[in-house]
N, C-alpha and C positions, 0 to 999 in steps of 0.2 A: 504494500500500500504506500503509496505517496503521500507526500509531508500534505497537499492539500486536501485530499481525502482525510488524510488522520487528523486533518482541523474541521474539516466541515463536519466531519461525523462526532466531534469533538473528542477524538480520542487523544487529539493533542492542542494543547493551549496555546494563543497567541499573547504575549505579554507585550503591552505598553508603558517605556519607561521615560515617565514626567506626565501629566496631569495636568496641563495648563490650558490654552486655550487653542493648542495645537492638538496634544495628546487625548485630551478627554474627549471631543467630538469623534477620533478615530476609535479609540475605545468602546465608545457606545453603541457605534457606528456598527464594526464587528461582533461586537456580544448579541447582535439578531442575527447572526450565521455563522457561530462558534464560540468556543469556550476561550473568555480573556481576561486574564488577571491586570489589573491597573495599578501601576507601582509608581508612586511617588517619596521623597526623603521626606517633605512636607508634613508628618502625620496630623497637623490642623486640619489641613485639607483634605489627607484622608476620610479624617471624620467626616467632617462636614458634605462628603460625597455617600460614605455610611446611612449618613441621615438624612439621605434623598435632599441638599441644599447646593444648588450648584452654585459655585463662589465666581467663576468666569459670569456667571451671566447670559451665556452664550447660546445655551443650547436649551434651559431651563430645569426647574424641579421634578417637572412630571418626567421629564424623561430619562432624569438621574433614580427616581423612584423607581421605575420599570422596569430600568436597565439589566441586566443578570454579570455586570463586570462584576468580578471582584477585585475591590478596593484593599489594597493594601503598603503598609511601607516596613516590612519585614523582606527583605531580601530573601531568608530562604523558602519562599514561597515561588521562589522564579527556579530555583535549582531544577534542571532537568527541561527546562523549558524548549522547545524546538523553533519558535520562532518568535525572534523580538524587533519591535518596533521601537527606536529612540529618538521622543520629540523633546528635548532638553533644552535652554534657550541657548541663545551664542552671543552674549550683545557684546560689547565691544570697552577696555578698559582706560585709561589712561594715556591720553594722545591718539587715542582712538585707533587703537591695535586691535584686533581680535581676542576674546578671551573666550578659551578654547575648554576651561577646567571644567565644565558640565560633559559637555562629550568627550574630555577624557576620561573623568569619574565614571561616567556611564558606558564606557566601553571597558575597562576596567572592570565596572559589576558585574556585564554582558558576559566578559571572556572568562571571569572567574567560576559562572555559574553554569555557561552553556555545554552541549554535550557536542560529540561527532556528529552530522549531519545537519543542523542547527540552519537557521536562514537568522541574517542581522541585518535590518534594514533601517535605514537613516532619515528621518525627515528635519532635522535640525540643519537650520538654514547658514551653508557656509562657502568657502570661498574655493575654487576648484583645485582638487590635489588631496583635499582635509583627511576624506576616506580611504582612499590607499593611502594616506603619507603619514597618517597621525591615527586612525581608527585599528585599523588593519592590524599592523605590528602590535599596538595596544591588545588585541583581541587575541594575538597568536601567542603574544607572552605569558597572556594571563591563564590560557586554557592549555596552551602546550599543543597547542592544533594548525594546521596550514589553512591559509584561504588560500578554494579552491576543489581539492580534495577533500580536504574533510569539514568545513563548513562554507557557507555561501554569504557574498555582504551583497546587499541592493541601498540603491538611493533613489529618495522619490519623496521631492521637495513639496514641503507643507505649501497651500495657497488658501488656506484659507483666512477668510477677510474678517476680524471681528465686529460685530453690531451688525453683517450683511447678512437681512434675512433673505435676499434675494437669490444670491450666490455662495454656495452652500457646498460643505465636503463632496455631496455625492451629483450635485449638476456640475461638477467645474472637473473639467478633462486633467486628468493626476497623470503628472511626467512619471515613469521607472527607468530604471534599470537595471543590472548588475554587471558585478566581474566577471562571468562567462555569459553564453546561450543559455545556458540551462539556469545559472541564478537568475537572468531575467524574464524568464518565462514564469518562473515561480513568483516571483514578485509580480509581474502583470498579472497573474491569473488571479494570485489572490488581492489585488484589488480590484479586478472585474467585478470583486465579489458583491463588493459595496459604493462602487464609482459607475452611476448611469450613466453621465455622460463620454465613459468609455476610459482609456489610456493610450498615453505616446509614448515609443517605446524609444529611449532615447539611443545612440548607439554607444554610446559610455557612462562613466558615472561624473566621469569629469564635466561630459558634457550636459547633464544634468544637475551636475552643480552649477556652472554658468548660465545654466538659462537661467535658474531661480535670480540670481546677485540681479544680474540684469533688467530681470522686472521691475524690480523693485528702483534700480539706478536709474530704469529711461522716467520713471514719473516723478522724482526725485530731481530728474534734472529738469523738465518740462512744470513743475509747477517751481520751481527756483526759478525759470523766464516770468511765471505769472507773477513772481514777488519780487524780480525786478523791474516789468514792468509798472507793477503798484507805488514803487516808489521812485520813479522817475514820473510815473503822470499825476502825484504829489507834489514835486515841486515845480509842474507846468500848470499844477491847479485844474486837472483834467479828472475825471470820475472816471477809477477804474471800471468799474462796473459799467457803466454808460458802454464805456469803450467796448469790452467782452462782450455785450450783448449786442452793439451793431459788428464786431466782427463774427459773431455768433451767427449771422444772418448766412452765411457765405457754408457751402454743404461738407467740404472739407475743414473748416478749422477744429481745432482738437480742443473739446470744452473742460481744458482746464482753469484751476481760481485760482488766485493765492492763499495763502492762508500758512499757519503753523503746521512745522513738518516734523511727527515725534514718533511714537510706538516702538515697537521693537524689531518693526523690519523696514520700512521705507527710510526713516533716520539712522540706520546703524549697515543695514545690507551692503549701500556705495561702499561705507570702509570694508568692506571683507574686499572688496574686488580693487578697490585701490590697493591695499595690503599686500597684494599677489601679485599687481601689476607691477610695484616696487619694487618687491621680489623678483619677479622676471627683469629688472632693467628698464621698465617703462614709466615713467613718469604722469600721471595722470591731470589730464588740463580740464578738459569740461565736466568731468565728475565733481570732482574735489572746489571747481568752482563753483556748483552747483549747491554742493553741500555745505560751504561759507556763507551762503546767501542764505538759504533756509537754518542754518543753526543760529542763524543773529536774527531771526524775523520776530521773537518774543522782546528783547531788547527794543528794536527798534519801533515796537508796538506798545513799549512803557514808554518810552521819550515822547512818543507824540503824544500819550494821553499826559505826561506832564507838559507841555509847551502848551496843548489845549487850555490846560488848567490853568497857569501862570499869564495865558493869553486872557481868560475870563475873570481872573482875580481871585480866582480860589483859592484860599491860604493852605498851603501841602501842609502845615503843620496839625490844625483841627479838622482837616477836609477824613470825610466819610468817602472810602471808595468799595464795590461787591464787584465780585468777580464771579461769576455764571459759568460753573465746568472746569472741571479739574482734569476730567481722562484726557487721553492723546489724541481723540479724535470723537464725534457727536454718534449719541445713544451707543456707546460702547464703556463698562465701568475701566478696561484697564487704564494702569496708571504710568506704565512704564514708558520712560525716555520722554513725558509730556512733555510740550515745549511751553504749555500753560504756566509752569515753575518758575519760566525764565521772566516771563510780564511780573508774577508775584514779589522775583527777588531783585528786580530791577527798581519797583514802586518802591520796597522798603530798604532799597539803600538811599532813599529819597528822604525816609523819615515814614512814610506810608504804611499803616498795617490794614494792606485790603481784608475785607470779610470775605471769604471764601464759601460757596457752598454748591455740592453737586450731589444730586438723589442717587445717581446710580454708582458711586463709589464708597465703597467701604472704607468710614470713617477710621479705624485703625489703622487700616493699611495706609488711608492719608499720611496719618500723624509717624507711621514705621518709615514710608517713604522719603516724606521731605519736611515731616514736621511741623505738618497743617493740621491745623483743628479745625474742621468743617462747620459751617454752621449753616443753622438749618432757613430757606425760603424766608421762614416766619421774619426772621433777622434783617432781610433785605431792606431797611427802610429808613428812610432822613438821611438818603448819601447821595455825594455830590455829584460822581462818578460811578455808571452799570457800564461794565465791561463784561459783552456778550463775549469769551474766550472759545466755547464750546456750543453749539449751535443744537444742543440735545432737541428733541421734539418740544417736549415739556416748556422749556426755555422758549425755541421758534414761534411757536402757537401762544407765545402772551398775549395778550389782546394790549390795547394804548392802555386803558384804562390802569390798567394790572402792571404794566410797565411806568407807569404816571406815580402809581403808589409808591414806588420804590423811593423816588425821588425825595430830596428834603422840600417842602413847601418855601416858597418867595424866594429861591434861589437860584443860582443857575445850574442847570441839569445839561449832562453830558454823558450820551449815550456813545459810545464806542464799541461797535459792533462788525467784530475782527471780520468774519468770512462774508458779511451782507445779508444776514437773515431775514433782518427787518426792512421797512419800505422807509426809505429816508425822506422822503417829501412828507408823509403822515405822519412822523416824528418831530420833525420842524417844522409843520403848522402847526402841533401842539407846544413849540416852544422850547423843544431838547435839543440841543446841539448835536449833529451827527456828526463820525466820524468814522470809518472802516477802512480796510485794505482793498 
């Protein structure tokens, strides 16, 4: 019997290692056509997957409640396991290097636990080489096994989009592949298993590590034009928006905004592939220029709302400012790499303590991350400055009235509303000063 037969029929388990907002959709995804242990070091999170609560947000309660994974962060529950999945993060340390010590820990685990025959496939997003160059020998030392003959590695780069209900693990075509013919068949077939919209069989792993970086770089560099445009037709005194929607008229232009560029893979992916380009002897120009412009676009979205202020006579020292959304990007709660941090700690090196408040992010994990204490809607009120940071539904659908409220009474209001959610002319006929990227 073949390893996918002895999964479908579950006489052997698929394990997935990490639990995040990559892992746990593939896990649950799996656990309706085979037996899958879910392992993360996390055991909060554990729990909290235990007790049917799903902490990504992503995929929801009922469906953690129904699920048949099991949840676990006891390592020898994976011993003997035949086939692992590792979505581990990869983001990027100091100078903005690669920091690779999840997928080594986790290959490390893999090799320590897995048996002869074993399939280890990668969806942790990284830069091309990672898998042969740094997984592989990791794997072989720890188990005492060869890839190749006696077990198989595949890669098959995670795409899924968080808060996208539209575009979802199983309609979005999943890249494979592996180190032979036969590891990539095995890895296509057992994502056929769970991916409708089918799979591309890449012809290496390299070159499905490549595709991934690259996705992620071409929009990275294409909404860095939209935020350098935004701020050169600020000092022509031109309305970005205006502009975008009459070139919007036209069947090819590519509708991208500007806006903050953060999370854990569109902000951090260009460095894997600069990192490598480096490495190869190439020096990278329009990536890295790309990713200058978007890693200062929270800065330069605190300066304008202090010039606003300073321009209306608002004293920074008693002024009231809230700031609307904390994730890295609208109706999604993750927090990581947000570039909404950098507006926050730009205000208060001004003297500023904005009020912060976002529904769908886990107050703890605010205050473990960056050291925010959340506050709640209720709070929003008698300040000077709403800085719309995060365009959640909730926030989007204010009505004037509800936005009106926020505001301190007989003073001046200054709505700054980063992406353009709001209709600016019906703001300034009620009297709020608009201002967006």
């Amino acid at each position: 019997m073949n390893l996918l037969d002895k999964i479908t029929s579950r006489q052997a388990a698929i394990a997935v290692i990490g639990l995040g907002y990559v892992g746990l959709p593939i896990a649950v995804a799996f656990s309706q056509k085979a037996k899958v242990i879910g392992f993360d070091v996390n055991a909060r999170k554990i729990e909290a997957y235990r007790q049917g609560r799903d902490v990504t947000g992503d995929i929801g309660d009922e469906a953690i409640e129904k699920c048949s994974v099991e949840f676990t962060s006891d390592p020898e529950r994976l011993r003997g396991v035949e086939c692992f999945i590792v979505a581990v993060p990869t983001p990027v340390q100091s100078g903005n290097v690669p920091d690779l010590r999840f997928v080594r820990n986790a290959s490390k685990l893999v090799g320590s636990l897995m048996a002869r025959g074993a399939v280890v496939i990668y969806e942790s997003t990284v830069y091309p080489g990672v898998t042969d160059e740094v997984c592989v020998p990791i794997l072989e030392a720890e188990s005492g096994l060869a890839c190749g003959p006696d077990f198989k590695v595949g890669y098959s780069p995670e795409r899924i989009n968080p808060g996208d209900k539209q575009h979802r693990l199983e309609n979005i075509v999943k890249i494979v592949s592996g180190n032979d013919r036969d590891a990539l068949e095995q890895v296509a077939r057992l994502y056929e298993l769970i991916i409708d919209a089918g799979v591309h069989r890449a012809e290496s792993i390299r070159v499905a590590e490549a595709a991934k970086v690259i996705e992620n770089a071409q929009r990275d560099i294409n909404i860095a034009f939209m935020n350098e445009l935004s701020m050169l037709f600020h000092e022509m005194d031109i309305d970005t928006n205006a502009v975008l929607q009459a070139a919007g008229t036209k069947w090819n232009f590519l509708p991208f905004r500007p806006g903050l560029v953060g999370g854990h893979c569109i902000g951090i992916d260009p460095y894997y592939l600069t990192y490598k380009a480096e490495d190869a002897g190439y020096h990278s120009k329009i990536i890295l220029a790309g990713r200058h412009i978007n890693d200062g676009m929270g800065k330069y979205v605190a300066q304008n709302i202090i010039k606003r202020m300073v321009r209306q006579q608002v004293d920074l020292k008693y002024s009231r400012v809230g700031v609307l959304g904390l994730s890295f990007k609208e109706d999604c709660r993750d927090i990581r790499n947000s570039k909404v941090i950098d507006i926050i700690r730009e205000l208060q090196d001004y003297g500023i303590a904005p009020l912060v408040a976002d529904p769908l992010v886990d107050p703890r994990e605010a205050y473990e991350e960056y050291g925010i204490e959340l506050s709640d809607m209720s709070s929003m009120r008698d300040l000077n400055v709403v800085v719309l940071a995060v365009p959640h539904r909730r926030f989007a659908n204010l009505s004037l009235p509800e936005v009106e409220a926020m505001f301190r009474p007989g003073e001046t209001k200054l709505m700054v509303d980063v992406k353009g959610a709001f209709s600016k002319s019906g703001l300034e006929e009620s009297g709020i000063h608009y201002w967006s990227l």
